[in-house]
Structure formats: C-alpha cells, structure tokens
Backbone bond lengths (Angstrom), bond angles and torsions (degrees), N, CA, C in turn:
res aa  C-N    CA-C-N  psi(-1)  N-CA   C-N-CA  omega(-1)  CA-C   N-CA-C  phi
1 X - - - 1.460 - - 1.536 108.26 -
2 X 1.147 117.57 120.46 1.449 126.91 168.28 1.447 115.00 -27.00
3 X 1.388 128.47 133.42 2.017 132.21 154.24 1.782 102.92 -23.33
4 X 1.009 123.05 -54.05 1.565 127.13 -171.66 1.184 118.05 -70.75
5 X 1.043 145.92 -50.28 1.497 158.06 96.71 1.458 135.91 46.39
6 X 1.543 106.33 -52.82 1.048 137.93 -140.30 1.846 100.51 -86.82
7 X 1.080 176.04 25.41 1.071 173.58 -3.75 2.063 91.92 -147.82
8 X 1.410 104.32 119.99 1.681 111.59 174.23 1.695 99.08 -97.68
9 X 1.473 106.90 146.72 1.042 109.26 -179.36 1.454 98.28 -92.66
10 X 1.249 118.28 160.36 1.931 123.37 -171.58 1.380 110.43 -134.23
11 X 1.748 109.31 117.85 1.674 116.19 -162.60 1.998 87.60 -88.68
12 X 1.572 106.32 94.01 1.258 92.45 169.67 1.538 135.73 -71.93
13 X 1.089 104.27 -4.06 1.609 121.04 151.76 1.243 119.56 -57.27
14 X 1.320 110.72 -46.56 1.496 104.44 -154.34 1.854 92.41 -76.70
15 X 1.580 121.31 -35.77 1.009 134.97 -162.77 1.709 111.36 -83.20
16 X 1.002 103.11 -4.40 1.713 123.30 163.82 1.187 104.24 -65.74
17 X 1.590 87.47 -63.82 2.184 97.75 -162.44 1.498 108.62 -61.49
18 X 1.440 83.52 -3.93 1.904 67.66 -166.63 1.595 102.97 -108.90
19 X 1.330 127.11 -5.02 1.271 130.75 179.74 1.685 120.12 -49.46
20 X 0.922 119.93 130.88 1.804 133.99 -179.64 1.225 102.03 -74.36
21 X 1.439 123.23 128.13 1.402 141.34 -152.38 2.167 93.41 -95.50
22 X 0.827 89.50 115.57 1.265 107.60 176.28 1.142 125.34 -95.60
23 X 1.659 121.83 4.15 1.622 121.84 -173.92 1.363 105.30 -99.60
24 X 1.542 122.73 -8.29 1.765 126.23 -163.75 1.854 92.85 68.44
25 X 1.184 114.55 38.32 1.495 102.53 157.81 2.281 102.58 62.63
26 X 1.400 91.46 16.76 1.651 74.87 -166.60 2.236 84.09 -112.82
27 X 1.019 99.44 -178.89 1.641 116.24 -162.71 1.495 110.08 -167.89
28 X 1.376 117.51 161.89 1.313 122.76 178.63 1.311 113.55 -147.92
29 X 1.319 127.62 146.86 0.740 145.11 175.96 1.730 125.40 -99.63
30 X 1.724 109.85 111.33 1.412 102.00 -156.56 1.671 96.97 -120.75
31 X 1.355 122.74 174.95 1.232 137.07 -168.60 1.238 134.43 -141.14
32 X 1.497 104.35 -5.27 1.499 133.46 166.51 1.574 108.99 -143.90
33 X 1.267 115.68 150.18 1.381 118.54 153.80 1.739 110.63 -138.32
34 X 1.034 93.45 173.39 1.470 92.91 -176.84 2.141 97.06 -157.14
35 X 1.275 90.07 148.82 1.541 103.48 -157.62 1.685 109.55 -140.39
36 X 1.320 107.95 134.72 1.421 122.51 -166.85 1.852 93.76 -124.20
37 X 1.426 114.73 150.13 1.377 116.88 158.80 1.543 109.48 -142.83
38 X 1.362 117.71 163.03 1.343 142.66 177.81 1.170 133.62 -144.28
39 X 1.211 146.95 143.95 1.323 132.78 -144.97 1.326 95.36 -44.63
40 X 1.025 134.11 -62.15 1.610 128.95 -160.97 1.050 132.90 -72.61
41 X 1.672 117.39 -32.76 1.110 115.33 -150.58 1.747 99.80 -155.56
42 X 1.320 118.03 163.52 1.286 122.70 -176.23 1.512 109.31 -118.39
43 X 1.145 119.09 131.59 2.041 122.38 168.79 1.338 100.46 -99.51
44 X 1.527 115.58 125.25 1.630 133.19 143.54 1.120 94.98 -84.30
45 X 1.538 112.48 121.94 1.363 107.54 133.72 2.091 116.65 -117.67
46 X 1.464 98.10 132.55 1.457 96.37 -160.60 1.965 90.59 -93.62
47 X 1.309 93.45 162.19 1.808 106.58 178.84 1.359 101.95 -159.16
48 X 1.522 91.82 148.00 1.519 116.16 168.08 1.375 125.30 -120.08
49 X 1.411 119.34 117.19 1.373 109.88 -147.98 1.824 95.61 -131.08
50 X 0.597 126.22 131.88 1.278 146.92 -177.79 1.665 135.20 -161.41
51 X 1.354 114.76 -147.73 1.444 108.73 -161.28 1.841 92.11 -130.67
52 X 1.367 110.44 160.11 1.927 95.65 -172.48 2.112 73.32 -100.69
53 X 1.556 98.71 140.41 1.063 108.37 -178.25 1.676 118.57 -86.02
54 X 1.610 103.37 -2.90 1.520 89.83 163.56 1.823 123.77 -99.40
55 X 1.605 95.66 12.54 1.517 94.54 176.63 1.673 88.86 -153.24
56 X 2.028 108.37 84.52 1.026 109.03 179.74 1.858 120.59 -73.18
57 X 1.157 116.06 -2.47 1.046 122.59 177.89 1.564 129.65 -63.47
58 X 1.965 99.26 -29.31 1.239 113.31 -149.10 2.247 90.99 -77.51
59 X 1.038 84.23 -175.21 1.809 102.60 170.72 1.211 107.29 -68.97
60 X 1.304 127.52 150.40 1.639 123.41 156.61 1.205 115.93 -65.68
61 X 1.231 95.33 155.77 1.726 116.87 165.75 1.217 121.62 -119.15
62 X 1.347 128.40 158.32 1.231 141.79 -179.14 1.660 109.85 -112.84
63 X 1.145 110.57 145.52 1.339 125.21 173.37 1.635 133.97 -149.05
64 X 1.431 102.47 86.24 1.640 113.83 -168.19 1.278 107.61 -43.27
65 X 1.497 135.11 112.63 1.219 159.05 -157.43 1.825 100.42 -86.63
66 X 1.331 107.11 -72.45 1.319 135.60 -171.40 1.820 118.62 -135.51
67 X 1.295 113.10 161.43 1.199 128.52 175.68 1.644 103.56 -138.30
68 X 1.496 132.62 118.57 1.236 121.17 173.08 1.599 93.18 -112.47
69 X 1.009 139.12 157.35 1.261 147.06 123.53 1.808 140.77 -106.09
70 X 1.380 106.38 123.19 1.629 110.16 -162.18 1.423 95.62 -134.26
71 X 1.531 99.88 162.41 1.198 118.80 160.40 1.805 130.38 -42.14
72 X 1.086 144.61 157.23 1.422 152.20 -162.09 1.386 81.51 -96.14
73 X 1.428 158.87 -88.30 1.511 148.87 158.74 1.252 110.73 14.55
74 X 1.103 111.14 -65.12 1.577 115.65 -172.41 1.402 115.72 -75.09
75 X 1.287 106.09 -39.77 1.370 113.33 -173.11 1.611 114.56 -59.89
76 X 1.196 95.47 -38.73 1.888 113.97 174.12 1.431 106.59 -74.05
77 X 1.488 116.86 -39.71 1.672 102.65 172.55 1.485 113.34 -68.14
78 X 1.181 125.73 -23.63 1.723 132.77 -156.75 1.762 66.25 -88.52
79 X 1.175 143.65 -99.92 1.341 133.45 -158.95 1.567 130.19 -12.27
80 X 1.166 99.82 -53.50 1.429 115.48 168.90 1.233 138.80 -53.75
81 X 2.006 90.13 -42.00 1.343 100.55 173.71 1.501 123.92 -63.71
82 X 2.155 88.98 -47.20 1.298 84.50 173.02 1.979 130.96 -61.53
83 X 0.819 117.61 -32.85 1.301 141.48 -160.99 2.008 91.99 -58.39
84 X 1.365 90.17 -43.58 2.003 98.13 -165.08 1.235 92.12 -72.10
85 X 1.860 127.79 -62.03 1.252 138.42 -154.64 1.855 112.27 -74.83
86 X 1.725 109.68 -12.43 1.297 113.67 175.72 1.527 103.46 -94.12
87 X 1.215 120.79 -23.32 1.788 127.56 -175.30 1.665 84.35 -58.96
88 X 1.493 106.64 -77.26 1.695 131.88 -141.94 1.928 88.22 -52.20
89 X 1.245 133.75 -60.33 1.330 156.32 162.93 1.864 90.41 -16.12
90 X 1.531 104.80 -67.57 1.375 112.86 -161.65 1.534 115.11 -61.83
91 X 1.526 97.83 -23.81 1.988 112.47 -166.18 1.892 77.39 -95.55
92 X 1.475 133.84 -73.54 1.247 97.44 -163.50 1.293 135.35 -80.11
93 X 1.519 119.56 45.56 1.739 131.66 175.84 1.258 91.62 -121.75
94 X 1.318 136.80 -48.53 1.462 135.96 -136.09 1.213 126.51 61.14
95 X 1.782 105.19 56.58 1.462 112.23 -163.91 1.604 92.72 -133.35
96 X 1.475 118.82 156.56 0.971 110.77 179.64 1.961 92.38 -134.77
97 X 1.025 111.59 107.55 1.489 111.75 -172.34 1.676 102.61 -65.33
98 X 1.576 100.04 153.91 1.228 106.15 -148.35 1.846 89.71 -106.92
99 X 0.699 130.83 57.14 1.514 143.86 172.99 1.959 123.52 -131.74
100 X 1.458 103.08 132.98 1.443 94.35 163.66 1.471 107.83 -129.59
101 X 1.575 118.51 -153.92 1.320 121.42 -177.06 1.850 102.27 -117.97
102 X 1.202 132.20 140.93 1.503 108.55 -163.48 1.741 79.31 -98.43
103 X 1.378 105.61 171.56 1.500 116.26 133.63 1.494 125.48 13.06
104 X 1.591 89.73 -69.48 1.708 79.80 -151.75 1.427 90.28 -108.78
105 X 1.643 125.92 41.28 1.543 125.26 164.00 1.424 109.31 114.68
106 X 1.646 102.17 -52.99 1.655 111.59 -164.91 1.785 117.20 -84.00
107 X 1.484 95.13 134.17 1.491 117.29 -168.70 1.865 98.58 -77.83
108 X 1.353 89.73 142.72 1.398 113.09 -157.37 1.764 111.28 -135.55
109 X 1.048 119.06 128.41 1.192 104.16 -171.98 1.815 107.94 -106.28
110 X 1.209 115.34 112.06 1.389 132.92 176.35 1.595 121.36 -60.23
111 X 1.858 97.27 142.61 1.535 86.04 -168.65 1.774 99.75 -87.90
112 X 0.974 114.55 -150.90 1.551 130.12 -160.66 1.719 94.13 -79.23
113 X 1.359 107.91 -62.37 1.142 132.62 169.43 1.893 109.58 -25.47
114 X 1.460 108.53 -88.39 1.017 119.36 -173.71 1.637 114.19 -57.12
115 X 1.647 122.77 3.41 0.933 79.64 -169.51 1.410 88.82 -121.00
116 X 1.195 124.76 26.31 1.493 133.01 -178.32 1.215 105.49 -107.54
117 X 1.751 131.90 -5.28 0.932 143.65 132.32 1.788 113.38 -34.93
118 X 1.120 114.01 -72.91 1.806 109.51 173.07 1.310 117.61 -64.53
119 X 1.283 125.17 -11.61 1.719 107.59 145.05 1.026 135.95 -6.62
C-alpha cells in the first residue's frame, strides 16, 4: 500500500491539548438549558435566568447564553460522561444532588419529601 494510503492513527488527546481557544478566554455561567433533537443532531441551548438585582422584586428573566449543536453520538457520550463524573463527584462529597429527570425529559428539582420516597 502506498505512504499516502496508509491509515495514521490520531492521538485525540494529544490534539485536544493542543487546540486554539476560540472563546477569547471568556465563559458563562448558565442555570437552565433546554434541548431539542432530530434525527441527526442535538440543540443546547444554555440560559441564565434570574432576577435583575437592582429591582429584586421584578419577575425573572431569561437570557440565552449559548446555542451548541452536535451530533446524537456525542450527545449520548456527553450524557454518560456526565452521569459517571456527577455519581463519582456525589460518592466523594457525600452528597446526593437533589435533582432527577421527570418523564417527559425535564430535570426537576425534588423536595426532601419526594425524594425519600426513591429510597
């Protein structure tokens, strides 16, 4: 088989570390997301929703932070990951985060009550 040909193996690690930061070093911090899929592909959209702190009275607002869109592959590995790396997190604090996933997808945060029910 020809030099060109030849199939290179690819250290996607190594090619991570080395990736050029494309955000300007800036980040956000979000508090909702909300997520759409289609055969192909998955939408994050991340939000930060809160209260404007010089008129704490008023209603919250929301403010779409980001939009990522990825593959359904990925989207299921990012699940997983999270799912393993939030367990392992949970066993070394001795915390058991107070959130599940309902039914119909959306994360819900459980009272004391309900959740000593899944005991």
């Amino acid at each position: 088989m020809p030099p060109a040909m030849r199939k290179r193996q690819i250290d996607i690690e190594e090619i991570l570390n080395a990736a050029i930061d494309a955000t300007d070093n800036k980040f956000s911090y979000a508090t909702n997301i909300r997520l759409n899929i289609t055969n192909n592909e998955v939408t994050l959209d991340f939000y930060f929703v809160g209260v404007d702190p010089r008129n704490p009275n008023a209603d919250p607002i929301a403010q779409r932070l980001n939009r990522i869109v990825i593959p359904v592959a990925l989207a299921k590995n990012i699940g997983e990951l999270l799912i393993d790396n939030t367990s392992r997190w949970e066993e070394t604090f001795g915390v058991e985060l107070p959130f599940r996933i309902t039914d119909s997808g959306e994360a819900e945060a459980e009272s004391d009550e309900a959740a000593s029910e899944h005991d």
